[in-house]
C-alpha positions in Angstrom: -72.7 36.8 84.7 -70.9 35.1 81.7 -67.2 34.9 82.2 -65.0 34.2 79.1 -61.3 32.8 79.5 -58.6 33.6 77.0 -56.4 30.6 75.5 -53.9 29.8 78.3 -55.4 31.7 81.0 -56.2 29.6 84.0 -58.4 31.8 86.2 -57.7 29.2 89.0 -54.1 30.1 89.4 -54.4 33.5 88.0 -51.3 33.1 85.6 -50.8 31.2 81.8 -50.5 27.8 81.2 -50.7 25.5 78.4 -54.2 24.4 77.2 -55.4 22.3 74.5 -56.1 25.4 72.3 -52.3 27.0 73.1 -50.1 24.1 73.0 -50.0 22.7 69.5 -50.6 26.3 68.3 -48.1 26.8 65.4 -46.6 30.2 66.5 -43.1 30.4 66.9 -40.1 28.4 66.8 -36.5 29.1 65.4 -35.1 31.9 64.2 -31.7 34.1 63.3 -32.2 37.6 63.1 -29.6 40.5 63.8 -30.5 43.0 66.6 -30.1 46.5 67.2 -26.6 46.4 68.1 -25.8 44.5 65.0 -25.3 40.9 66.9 -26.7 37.8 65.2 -29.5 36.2 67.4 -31.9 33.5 67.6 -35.0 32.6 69.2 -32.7 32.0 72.3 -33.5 35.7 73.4 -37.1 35.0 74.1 -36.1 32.7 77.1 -36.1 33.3 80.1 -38.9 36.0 79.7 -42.2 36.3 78.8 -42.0 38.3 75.6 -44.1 40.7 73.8 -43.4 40.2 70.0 -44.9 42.8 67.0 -43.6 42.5 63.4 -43.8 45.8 61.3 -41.8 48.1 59.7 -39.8 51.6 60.7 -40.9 53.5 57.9 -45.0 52.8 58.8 -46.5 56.0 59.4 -49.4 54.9 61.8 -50.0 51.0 63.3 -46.4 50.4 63.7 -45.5 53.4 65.9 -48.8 53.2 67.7 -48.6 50.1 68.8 -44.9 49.8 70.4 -46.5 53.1 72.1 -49.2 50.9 73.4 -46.7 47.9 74.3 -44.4 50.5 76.2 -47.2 52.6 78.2 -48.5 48.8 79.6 -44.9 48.0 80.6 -44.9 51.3 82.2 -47.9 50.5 83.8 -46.7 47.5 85.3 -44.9 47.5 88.5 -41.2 47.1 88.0 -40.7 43.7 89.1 -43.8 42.5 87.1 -41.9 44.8 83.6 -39.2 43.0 84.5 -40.2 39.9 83.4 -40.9 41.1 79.6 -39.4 41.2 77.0 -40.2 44.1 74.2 -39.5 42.9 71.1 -40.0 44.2 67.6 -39.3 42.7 64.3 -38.8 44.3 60.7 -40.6 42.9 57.9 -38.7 45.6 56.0 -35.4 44.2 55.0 -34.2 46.5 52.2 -34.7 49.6 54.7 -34.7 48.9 58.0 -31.0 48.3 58.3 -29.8 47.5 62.0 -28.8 51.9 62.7 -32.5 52.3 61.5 -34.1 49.8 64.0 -32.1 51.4 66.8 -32.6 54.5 66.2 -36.7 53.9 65.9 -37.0 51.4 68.9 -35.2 54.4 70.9 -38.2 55.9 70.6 -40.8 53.9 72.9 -39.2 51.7 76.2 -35.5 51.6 76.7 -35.5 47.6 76.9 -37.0 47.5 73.5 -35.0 44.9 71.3 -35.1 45.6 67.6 -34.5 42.5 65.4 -34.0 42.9 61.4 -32.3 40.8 58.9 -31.7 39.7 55.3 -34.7 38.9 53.4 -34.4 35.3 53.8 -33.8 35.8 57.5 -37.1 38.0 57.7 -39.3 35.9 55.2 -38.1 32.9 57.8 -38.8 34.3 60.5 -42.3 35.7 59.4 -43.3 32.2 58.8 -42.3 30.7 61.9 -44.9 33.5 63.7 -47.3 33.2 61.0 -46.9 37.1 60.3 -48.1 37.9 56.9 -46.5 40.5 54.9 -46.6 42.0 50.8 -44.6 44.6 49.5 -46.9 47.2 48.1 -45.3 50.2 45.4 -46.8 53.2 45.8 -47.5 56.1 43.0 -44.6 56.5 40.3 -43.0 52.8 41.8 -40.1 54.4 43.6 -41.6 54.4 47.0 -43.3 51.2 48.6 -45.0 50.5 51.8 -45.4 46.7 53.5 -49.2 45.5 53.9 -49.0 43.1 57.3 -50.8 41.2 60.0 -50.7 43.2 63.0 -50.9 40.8 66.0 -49.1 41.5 68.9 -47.7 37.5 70.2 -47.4 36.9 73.9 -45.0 34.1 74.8 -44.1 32.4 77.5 -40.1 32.6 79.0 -39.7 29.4 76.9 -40.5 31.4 73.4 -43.6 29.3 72.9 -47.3 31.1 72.2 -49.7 32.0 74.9 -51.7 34.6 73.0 -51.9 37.4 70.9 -53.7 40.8 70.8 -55.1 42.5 67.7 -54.2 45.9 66.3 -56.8 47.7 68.0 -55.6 46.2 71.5 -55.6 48.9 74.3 -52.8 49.5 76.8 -55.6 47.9 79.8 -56.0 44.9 78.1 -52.0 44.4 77.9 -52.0 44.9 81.4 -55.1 43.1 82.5 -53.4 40.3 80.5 -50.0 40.1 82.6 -51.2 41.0 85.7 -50.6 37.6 86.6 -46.9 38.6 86.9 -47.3 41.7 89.6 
């Protein structure tokens, strides 16, 4: 039987740690963002947890939605002491329309402890870098109407804010929670 192991995931403890291939990767790091209730924040909100982090955009009419649905039915699936221990996070790559009442009122729609981060377009552009998320502004038909072209990772990291991992756009709600099943 061949087994493969995921960067970070130490099969003899059963839970993340750092490995060669995790710990110098360049994911992550500083940032000021405003959140969903209109509060200025920085990477500071990651600690403590371990977070689940996916950049996108409110007005995406397919990936976007879909995953934060995939995100909340694993936390759902978790037990509540293992949910507890994750943060939700989502980030707007779309600062000219995702104003802070527009990433509360989408978040609302997927897990209550959703935290919706948006920003200027420096703040955003910043931030993007610092997780490596790419992202272009694409106009659509008569240029009045645009949509954002972006990497679609979901990030897990640790309760320090430093990377563990990350999960495709075609990641399944069992592989999020085969993933953190170290924490139940």
């Amino acid at each position: 039987m061949l087994t493969l192991y995921l960067p970070g995931i130490r099969p003899e403890n059963k839970g993340f740690q750092t490995t060669p291939e995790t710990q110098n990767a360049a994911i992550g790091g500083t940032f000021e963002m405003v959140n969903h209730n209109g509060n200025p924040v920085t990477e500071q909100i990651l600690n403590g947890r371990y977070s689940l982090i996916y950049f996108g955009f409110t007005f995406c009419p397919d990936i976007c939605p879909l995953t934060l649905q995939i995100m909340t039915d694993a936390i759902n699936r978790l037990d509540d002491g293992a949910a507890e221990k994750i943060n939700l996070v989502f980030v707007s790559l779309d600062s000219q329309r995702d104003t802070v009442e527009n990433v509360a009122q989408y978040i609302n729609h997927f897990h209550p402890r959703f935290i919706g981060l948006t920003g200027s377009a420096d703040q955003v552009r910043k931030t993007a870098e610092t997780f490596r998320v790419f992202y272009k502004k694409r106009v659509l038909g008569d240029g009045k109407d645009y949509t954002l072209d972006h990497s679609g990772f979901t990030y897990l990291m640790d309760q320090n804010g430093k990377y563990l991992d990350h999960f495709d756009r075609n990641v399944t709600v069992d592989k999020i929670v085969s993933h953190l099943s170290f924490l139940e």
